[in-house]
C-alpha positions in Angstrom: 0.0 0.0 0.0 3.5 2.6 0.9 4.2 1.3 -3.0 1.2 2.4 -3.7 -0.2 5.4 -2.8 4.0 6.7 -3.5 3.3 6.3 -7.2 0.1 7.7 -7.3 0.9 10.4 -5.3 4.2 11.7 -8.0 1.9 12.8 -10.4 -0.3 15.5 -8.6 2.5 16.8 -6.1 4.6 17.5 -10.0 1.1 18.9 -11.0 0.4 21.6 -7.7 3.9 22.4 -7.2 4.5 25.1 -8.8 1.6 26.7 -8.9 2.4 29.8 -6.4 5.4 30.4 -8.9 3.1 30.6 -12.2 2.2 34.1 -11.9 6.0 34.6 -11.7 6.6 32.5 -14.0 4.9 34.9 -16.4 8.1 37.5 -16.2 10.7 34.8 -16.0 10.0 33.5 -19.6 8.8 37.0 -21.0 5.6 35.4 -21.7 1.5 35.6 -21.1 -0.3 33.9 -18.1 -2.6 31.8 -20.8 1.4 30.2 -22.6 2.4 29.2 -18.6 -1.2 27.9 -17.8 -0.5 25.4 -20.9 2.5 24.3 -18.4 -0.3 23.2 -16.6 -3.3 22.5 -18.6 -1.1 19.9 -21.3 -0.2 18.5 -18.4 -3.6 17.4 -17.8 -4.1 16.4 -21.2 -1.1 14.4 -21.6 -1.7 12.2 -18.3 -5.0 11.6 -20.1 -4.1 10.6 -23.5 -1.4 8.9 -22.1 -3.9 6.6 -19.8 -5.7 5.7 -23.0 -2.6 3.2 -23.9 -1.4 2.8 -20.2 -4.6 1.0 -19.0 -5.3 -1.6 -21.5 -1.5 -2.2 -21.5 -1.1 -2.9 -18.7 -4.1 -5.7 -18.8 -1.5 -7.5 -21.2 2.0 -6.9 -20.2 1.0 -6.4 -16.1 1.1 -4.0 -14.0 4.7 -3.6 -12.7 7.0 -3.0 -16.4 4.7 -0.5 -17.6 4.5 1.5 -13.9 8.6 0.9 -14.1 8.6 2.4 -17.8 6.4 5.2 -16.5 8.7 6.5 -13.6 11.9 6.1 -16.0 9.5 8.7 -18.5 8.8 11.1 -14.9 12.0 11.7 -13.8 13.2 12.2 -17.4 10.6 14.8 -17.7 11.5 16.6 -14.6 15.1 16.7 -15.7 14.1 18.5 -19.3 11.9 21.0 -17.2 14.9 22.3 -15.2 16.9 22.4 -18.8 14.3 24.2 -20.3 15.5 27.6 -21.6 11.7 29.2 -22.8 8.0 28.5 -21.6 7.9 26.4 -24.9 10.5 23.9 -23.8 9.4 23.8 -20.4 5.7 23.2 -21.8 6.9 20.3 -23.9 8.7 18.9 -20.8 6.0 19.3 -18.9 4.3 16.8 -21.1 6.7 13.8 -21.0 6.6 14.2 -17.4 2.9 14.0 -17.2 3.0 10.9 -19.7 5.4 8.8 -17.3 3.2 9.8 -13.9 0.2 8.9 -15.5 1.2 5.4 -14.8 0.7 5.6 -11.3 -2.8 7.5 -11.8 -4.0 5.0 -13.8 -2.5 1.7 -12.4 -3.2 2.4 -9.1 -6.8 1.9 -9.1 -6.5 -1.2 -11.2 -4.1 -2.6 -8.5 -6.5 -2.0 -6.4 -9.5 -3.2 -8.1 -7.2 -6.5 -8.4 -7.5 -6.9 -4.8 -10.7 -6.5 -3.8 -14.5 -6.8 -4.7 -16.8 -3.3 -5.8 -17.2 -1.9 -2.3 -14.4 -3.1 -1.0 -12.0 -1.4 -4.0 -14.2 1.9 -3.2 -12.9 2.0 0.6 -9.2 1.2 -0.5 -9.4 3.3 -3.1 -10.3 6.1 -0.7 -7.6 5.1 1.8 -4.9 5.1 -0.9 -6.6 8.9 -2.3 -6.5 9.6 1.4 -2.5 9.1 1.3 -2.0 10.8 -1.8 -4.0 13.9 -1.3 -1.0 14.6 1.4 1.4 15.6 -1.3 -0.9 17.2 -3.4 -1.6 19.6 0.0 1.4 20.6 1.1 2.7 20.9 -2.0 2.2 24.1 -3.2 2.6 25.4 0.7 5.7 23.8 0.1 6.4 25.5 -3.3 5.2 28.6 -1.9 8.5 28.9 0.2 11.1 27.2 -2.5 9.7 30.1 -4.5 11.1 32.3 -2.2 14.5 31.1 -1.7 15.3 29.8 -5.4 12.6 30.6 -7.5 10.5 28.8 -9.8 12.9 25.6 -10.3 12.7 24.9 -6.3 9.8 22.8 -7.0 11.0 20.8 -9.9 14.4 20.0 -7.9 12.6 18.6 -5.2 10.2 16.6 -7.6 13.3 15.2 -9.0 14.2 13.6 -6.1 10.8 12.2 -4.9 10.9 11.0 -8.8 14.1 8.7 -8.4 13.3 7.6 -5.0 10.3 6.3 -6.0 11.1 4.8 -8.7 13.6 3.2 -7.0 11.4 2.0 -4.7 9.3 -0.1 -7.3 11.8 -1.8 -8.7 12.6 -3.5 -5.7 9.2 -3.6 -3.2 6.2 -3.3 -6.1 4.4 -7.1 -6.9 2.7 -7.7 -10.1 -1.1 -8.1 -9.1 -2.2 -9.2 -12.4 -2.2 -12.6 -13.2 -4.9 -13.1 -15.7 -3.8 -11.1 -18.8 -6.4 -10.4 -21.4 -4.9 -12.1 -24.8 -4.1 -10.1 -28.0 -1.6 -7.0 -28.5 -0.9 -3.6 -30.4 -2.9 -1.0 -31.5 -6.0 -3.8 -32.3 -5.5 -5.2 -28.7 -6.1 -2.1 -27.0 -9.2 -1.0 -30.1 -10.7 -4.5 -28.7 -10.4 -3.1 -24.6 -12.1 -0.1 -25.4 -14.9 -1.6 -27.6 -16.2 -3.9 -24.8 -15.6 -1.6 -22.2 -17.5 1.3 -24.5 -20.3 -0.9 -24.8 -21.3 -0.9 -21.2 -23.6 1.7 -20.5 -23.2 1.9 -16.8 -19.4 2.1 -17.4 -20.2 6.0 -19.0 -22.3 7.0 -16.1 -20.1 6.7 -13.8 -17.2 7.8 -15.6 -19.1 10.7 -17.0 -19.8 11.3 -13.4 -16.1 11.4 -12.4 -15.3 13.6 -15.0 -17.5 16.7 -13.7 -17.1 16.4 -10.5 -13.4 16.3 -11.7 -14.1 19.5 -13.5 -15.3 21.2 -10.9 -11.6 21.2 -9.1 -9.9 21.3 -12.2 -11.6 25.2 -13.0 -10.2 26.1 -10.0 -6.4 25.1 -10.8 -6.9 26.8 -13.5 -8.0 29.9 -11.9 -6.7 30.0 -8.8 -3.6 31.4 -9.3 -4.3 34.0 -11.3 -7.4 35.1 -9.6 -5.2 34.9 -6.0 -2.6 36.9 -7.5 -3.9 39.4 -9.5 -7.5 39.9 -7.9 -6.9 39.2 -4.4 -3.4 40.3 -4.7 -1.9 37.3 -2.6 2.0 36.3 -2.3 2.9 32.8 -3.4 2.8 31.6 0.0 -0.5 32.8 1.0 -1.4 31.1 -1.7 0.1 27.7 -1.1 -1.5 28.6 2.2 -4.9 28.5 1.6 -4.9 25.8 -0.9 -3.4 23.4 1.9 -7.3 23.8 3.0 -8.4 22.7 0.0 -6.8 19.5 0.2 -7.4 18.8 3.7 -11.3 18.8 2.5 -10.5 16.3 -0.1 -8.4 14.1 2.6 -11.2 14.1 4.7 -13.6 12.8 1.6 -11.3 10.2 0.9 -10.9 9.2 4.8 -14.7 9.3 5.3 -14.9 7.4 1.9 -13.0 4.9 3.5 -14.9 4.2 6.3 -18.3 4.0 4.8 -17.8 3.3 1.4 -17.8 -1.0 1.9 -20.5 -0.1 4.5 -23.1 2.2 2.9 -22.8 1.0 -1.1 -20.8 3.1 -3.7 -24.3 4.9 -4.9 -25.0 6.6 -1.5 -21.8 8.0 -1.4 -21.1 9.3 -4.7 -24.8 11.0 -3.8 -23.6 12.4 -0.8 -20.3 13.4 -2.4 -21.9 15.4 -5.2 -24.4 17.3 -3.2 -21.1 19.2 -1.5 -19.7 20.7 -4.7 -22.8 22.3 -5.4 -23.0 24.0 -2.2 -19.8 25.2 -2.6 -20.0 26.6 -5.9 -23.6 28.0 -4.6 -21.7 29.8 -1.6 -19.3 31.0 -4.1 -21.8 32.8 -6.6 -23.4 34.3 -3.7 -20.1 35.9 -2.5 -19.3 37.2 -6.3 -23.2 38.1 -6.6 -22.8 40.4 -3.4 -19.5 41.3 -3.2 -18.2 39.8 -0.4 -14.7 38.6 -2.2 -11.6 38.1 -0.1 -9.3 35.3 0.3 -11.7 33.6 3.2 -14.7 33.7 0.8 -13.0 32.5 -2.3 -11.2 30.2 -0.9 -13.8 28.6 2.0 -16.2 27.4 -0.2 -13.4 25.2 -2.7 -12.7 23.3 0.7 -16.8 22.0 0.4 -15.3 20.8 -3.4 -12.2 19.5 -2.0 -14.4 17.0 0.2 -17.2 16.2 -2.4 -14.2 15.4 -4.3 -13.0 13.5 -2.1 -16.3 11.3 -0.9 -17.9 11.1 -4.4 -14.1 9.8 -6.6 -13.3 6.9 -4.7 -16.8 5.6 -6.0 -17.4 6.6 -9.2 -14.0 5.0 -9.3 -14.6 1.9 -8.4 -17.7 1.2 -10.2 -16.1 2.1 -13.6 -13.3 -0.5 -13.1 -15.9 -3.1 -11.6 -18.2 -2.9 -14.7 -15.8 -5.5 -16.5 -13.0 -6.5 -14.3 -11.0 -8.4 -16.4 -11.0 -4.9 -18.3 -10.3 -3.2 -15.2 -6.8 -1.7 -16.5 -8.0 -0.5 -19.7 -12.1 1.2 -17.8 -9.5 2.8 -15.4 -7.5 4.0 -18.2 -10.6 5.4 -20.0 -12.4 7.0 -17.3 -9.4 8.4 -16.0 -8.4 9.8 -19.6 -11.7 11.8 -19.5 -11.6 12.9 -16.0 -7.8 14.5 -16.6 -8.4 15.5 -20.6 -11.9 17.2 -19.5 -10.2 18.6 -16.9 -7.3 20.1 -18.9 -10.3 21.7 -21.4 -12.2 23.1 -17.9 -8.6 24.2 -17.0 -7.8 25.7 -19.9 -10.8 27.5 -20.8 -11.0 29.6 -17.3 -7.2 30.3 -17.7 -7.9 32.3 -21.5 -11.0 33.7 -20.0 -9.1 35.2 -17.5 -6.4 36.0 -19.6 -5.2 39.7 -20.5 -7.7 40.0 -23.5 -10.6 38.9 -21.8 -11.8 39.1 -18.2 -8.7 39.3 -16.1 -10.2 41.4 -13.3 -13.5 39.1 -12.6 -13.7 35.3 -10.9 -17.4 35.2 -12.9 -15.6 32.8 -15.7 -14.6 30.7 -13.4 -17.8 30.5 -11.6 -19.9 29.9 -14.7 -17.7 26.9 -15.9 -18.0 25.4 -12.5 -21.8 26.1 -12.3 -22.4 24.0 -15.7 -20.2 20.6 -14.3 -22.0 21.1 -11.2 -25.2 20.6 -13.2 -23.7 17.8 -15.8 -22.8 16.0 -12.7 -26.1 16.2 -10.8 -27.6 14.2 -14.4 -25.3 11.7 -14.2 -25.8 10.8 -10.9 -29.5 10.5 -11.9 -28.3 8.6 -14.5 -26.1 5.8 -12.8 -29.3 5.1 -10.3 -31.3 5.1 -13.8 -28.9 2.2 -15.7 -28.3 0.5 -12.6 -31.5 -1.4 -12.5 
């Protein structure tokens, strides 16, 4: 489980990082905030093409070479980022290293879902989100402060070395879980996965599910920083600050998730977990609608997302790999692809709306891109109690 939640965990802490640095960023590379938000926002997409081939790979050759591969790929990327000399480089590096952490993304959950049974996956699932939410936390907090003392590269030199020591630590302690490999190969091999797993109806509600709740968070990576910095006028490390709340939320989803996921059924909670986004983006418009916009009341309300997140994921999760599990690598490699590349649109779309041209004095785009996965989500939900029977 240490193995486990280390290699999921990679990925987001090289994804928040940075983020207090991005509005710095901006005057480092002589650039625009929407070029240093594709640092960001093709890294999203990249973890989610990537999972397309990762998943149903990983259902023929097993688990352990193609997480191996994947880690090799991360700390390659990181490397190139620290090389980079313009935002163009740096983007492209960006999206190597999101390619090799994908692996962990993606695999994880089919490990899991290796293991154990529906319910069962949902609560260990939650435990291991609940472990790797602790990175993602006090990661930009963390890159907050290397900002200070060695700019924006302080992040990427300590993701380096989480990157080897990780990997490092799956070649020797990670166990193949995967013992009964689908048959076939190459490109028609993984056309096959994706045909059988498309065909199951329940498979797309809960994945479509996933994916805007996913959105919901996503918008507000996108966001964030910009709106903190040049709204709110925050430092780096207020921002890392107040994100750290943020992600306790979503630790405490997870951890509840945990508990009663096994207990109460995977439905109830991913109905429970998407009525808490919605109130938060509610409290949210109601603070832009009146006014009331300070660090408190922007950022209080993404902590009621950070936990829907949290208790609704694990779920939705679960019962996308559980649909077929002898397809469990290649339905967590297709949900996931839409939760990350939807997220890299929701991402990318607040970031050029808030971009010089546009609305850079205003947290409304935000808002309204938020508002519309909040709703998405809420039919889905209907949905998944609909196809279930």
């Amino acid at each position: 489980m240490a193995i486990l939640i280390a290699i999921s965990t990679i990925s987001p802490v090289a994804m928040n990082i940075y983020m207090p640095s991005m509005s710095g960023m901006v005057e480092t590379f002589d650039t625009t905030s929407g070029r240093v938000q594709l640092t960001m926002s093709l890294y999203f997409l990249s973890i989610g093409i990537a999972q397309l081939v990762l998943g149903p790979l990983s259902d023929r050759l097993g688990r352990r070479p193609v997480i191996l591969g994947g880690m090799v790929m991360f700390v390659a990327g990181t490397i190139l980022c620290l090389m980079a000399p313009t935002v163009e480089a740096l983007i492209a590096a960006r999206v190597l290293q999101a390619a090799g952490g994908a692996t962990g993304l993606v695999l994880g959950r089919a490990i899991v879902r290796d293991l154990y049974g529906r319910d069962q996956a949902a609560s260990m699932i939650g435990y291991v989100t609940m472990g790797m939410s602790v990175g993602p936390m006090v990661a930009p907090a963390i890159g907050g402060l290397l900002d200070e003392q060695f700019g924006w590269s302080g992040g990427f030199y300590l993701v380096l070395v989480l990157g080897v020591v990780v990997t490092f630590a799956a070649v020797f302690a990670l166990p193949e879980t995967h013992h009964n490999r689908t048959a076939g190969g190459g490109v028609s091999g993984i056309v096959t996965s994706y045909k059988a797993i498309g065909a199951e109806r329940l498979f797309w509600g809960y994945a479509l599910v996933s994916m805007f709740t996913s959105a919901i968070y996503f918008a507000i990576l996108g966001g964030t920083p910009f709106i903190a910095a040049g709204v709110l006028d925050m430092t780096p490390p207020e921002i890392g600050f107040y994100f750290f709340f943020i992600a306790i939320g979503y630790m405490a989803g997870n951890f509840l998730s945990g508990r009663f996921a096994a207990r109460i059924g995977i439905y109830r909670m991913i109905l429970i977990g998407s009525v808490f986004p919605a109130l938060g983006v509610g409290a949210l418009v109601l603070f832009l609608a009146t006014g009331l916009l300070t660090p408190l009341t922007f950022f209080g309300p993404m902590v009621l997302i950070g936990l829907g997140n949290g208790l609704c994921l694990p779920s939705t999760i679960s019962g996308a790999v559980s649909v077929r599990p002898d397809l469990a690598g290649a339905a967590s490699g297709l949900s996931g692809s839409l939760q990350i590349g939807f997220g890299a649109v929701a991402s990318a779309a607040v970031a050029w709306a808030l971009s010089d041209t546009m609305y850079p004095d205003t947290v409304w785009p935000m808002a309204a891109v938020m508002v519309a996965c909040v709703i998405a989500t809420t039919v889905f939900v209907v949905a998944v109690r609909l196809w279930e029977k």
